[in-house]
C-alpha positions as CSV (number, residue, x, y, z in Angstrom):
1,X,-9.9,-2.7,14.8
2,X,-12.8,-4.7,15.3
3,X,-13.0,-8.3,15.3
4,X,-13.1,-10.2,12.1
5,X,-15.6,-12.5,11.5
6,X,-14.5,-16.2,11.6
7,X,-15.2,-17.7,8.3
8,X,-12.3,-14.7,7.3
9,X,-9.9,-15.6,10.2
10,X,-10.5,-19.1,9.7
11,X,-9.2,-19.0,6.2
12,X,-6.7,-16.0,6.3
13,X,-3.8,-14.8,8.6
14,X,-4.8,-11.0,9.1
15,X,-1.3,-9.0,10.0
16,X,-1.5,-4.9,10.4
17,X,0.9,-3.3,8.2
18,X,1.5,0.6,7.5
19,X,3.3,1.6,4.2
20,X,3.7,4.8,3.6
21,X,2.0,6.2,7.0
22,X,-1.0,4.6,5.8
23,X,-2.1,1.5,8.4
24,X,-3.7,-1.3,6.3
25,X,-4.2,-5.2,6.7
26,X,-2.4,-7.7,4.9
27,X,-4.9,-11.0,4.1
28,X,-2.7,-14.1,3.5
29,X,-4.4,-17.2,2.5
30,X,-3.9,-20.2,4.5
31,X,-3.9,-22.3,2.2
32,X,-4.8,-22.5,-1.7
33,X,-6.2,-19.0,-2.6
34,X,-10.0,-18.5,-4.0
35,X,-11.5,-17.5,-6.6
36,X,-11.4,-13.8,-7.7
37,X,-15.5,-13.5,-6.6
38,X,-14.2,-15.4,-3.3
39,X,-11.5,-13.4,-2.5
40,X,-13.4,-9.9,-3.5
41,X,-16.2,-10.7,-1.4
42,X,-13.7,-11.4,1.5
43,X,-11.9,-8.3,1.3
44,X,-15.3,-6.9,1.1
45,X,-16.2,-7.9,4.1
46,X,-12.8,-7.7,6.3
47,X,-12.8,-4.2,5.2
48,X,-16.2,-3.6,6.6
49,X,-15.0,-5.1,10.0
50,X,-11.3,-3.3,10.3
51,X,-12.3,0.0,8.7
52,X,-8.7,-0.5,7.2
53,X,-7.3,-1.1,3.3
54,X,-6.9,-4.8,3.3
55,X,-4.2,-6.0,1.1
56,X,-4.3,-10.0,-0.3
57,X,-0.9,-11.5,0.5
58,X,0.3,-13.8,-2.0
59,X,3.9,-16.5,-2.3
60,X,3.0,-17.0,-5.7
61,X,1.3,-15.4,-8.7
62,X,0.2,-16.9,-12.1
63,X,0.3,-14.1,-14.8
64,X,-3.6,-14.7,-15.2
65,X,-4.4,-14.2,-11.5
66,X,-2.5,-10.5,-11.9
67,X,-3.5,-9.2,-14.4
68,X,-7.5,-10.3,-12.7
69,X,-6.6,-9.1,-9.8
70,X,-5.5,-5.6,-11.2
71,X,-8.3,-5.6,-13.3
72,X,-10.2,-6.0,-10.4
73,X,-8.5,-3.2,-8.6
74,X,-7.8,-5.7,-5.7
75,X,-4.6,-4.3,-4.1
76,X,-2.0,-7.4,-3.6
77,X,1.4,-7.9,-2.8
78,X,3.4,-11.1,-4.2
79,X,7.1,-10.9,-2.8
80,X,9.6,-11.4,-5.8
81,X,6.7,-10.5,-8.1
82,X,4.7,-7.8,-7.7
83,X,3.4,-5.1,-5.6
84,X,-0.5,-3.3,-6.3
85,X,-1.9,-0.8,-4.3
86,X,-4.0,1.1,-6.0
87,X,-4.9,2.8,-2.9
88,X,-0.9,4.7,-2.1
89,X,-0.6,4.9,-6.3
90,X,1.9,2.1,-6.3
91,X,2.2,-0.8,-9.0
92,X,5.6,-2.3,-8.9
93,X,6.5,-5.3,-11.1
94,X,10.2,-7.3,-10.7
95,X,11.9,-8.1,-14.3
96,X,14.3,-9.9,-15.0
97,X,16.8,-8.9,-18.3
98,X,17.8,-11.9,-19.4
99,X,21.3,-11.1,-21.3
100,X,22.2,-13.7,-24.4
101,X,26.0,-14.6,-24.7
102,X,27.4,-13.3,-27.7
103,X,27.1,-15.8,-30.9
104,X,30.4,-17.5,-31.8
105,X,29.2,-19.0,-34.9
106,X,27.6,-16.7,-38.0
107,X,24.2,-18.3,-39.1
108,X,24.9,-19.7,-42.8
109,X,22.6,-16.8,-44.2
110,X,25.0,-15.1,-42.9
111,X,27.9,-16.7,-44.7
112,X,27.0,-15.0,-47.7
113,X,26.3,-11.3,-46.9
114,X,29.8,-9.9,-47.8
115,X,28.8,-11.7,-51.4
116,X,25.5,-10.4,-51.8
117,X,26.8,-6.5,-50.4
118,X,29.2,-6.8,-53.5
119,X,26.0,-7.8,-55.8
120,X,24.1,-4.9,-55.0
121,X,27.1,-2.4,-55.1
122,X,27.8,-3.2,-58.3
123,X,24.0,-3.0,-59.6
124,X,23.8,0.2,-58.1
125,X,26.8,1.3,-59.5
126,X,27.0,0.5,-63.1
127,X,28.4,2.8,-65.2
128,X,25.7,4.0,-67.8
């Protein structure tokens, strides 16, 4: 791997990584990521200088920045949120079911349904 320029190294931790037999090189911001421009023109350019898929390492991820990122094709990984690389085929999302306790109470719409079933019975079965 060759060196990285410094305006890169200065603003990322570069760590080499291989998934899947494939070596690559996770970019992690140190501190509050770029733009999307920004960070494509960085990858852009680390990729030119380690001859290597470079991945952008994130902690966090706001559903806007994904789905920008994906539509970007810029492969990212977010621990705990998701996983893009375009590159192996893999786009892994984490989701939570959220399960709702049972209701306890009927809703008072509710209250009446045995009433209104016996209503329509009957209008549908009138003898003619």
């Amino acid at each position: 791997m060759a060196m990285l320029p410094y305006f890169l190294s200065d603003r990322y931790w570069f760590t080499k990584v291989t998934l899947d037999d494939v070596l690559c090189l996770f970019m992690k911001p140190k501190g509050e990521p770029d733009n999307l421009s920004n960070i494509k023109s960085h990858i852009i350019n680390a990729q030119k200088s380690a001859f290597l898929p470079i991945v952008l390492e994130l902690d966090t991820m706001m559903a806007r920045r994904r789905k920008s990122l994906i539509e970007a094709r810029i492969p990212f990984v977010a621990p705990q949120c998701h996983i893009y690389l375009p590159f192996l085929g893999v786009s892994l999302q984490e989701r939570y079911v959220s399960t709702t306790p049972p209701a306890t109470t009927l809703m008072p719409s509710l209250l009446h349904l045995p009433e209104q079933a016996g209503v329509i019975y009957r209008r549908n079965h009138r003898d003619v």
